[in-house]
VMD Tcl script that draws the C-alpha trace (Angstrom):
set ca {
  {0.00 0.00 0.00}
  {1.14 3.45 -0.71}
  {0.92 5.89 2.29}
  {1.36 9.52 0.14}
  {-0.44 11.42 3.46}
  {2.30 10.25 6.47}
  {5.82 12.38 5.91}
  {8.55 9.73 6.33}
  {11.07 10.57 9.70}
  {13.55 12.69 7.94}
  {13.07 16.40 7.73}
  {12.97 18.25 4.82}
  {15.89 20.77 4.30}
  {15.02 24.30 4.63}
  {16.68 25.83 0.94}
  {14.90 22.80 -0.67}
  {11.57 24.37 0.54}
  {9.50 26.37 -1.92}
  {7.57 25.27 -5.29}
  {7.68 22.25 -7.01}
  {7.59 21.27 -10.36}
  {5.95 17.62 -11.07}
  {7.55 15.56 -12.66}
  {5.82 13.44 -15.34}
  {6.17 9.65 -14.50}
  {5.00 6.70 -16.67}
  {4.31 3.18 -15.49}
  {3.33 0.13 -16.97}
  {2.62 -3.35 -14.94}
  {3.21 -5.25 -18.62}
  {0.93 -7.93 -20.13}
  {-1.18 -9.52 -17.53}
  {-4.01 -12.37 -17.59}
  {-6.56 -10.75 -15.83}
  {-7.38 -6.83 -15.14}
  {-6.83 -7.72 -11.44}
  {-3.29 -8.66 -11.65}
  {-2.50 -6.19 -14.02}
  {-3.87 -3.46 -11.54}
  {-1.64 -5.37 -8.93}
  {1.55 -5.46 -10.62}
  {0.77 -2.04 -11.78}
  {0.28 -1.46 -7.68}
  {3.99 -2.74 -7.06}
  {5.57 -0.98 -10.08}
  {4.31 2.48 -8.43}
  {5.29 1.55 -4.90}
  {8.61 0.60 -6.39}
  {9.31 3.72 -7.63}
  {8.50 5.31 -4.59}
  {10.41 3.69 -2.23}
  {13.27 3.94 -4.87}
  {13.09 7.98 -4.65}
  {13.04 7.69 -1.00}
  {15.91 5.41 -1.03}
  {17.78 8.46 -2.72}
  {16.72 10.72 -0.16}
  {13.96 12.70 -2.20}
  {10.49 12.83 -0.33}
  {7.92 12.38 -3.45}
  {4.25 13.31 -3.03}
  {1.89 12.21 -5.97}
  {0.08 15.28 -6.90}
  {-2.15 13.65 -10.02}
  {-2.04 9.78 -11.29}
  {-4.05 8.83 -14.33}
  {-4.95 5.19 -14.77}
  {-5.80 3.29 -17.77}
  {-6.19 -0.71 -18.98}
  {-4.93 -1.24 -22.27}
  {-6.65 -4.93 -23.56}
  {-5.13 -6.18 -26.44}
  {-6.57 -9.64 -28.18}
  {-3.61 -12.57 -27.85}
  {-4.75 -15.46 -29.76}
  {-7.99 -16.73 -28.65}
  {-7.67 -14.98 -25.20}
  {-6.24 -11.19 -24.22}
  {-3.98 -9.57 -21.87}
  {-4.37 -6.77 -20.23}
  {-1.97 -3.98 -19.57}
  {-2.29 -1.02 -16.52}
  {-1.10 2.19 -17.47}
  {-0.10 4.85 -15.35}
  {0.19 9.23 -15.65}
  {1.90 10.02 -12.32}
  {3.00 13.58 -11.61}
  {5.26 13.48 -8.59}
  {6.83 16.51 -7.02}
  {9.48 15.98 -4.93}
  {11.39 17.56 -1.68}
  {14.87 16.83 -0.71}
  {15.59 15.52 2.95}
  {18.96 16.49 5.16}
}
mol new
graphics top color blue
foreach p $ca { graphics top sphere $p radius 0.5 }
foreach p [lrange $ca 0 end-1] q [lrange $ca 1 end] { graphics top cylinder $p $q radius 0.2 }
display resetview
């Protein structure tokens, strides 16, 4: 689960205060078998990315995400792909 209200325990550095630009952020979870797990992988791949900019000491916050489910026919079944529009801003810790 993705917790974007609860500020992690580092402080944010005062000259890193101020406005932020979003950053445009694509994600894809990748051909799935059902919409579920595509929405779940989809799930990890944002929490990923998060935890990855924390990691690297940069506090993101998710200001708009745009989801969409690409299904594409595969034979006699289909796949389905999640697609995410993420703009993240981001502040710097100390």
């Amino acid at each position: 689960m993705i917790d974007t209200v609860t500020a992690p325990d580092r402080t944010i550095s005062r000259e890193h205060r101020g406005p932020r630009v979003p950053t445009p952020t694509y994600l894809s979870s990748g051909p799935q078998n059902s919409v579920d797990a595509a929405m779940a992988a989809l799930s990890d791949a944002v929490e990923r990315t998060l935890q990855e900019d924390l990691a690297q000491g940069m506090v993101p916050t998710v200001e708009q995400m745009s989801v969409s489910v690409v299904v594409r026919p595969v034979g006699s079944a289909e796949d389905f792909t999640a697609v995410a529009l993420l703009l993240i801003s981001y502040a710097h810790t100390s």
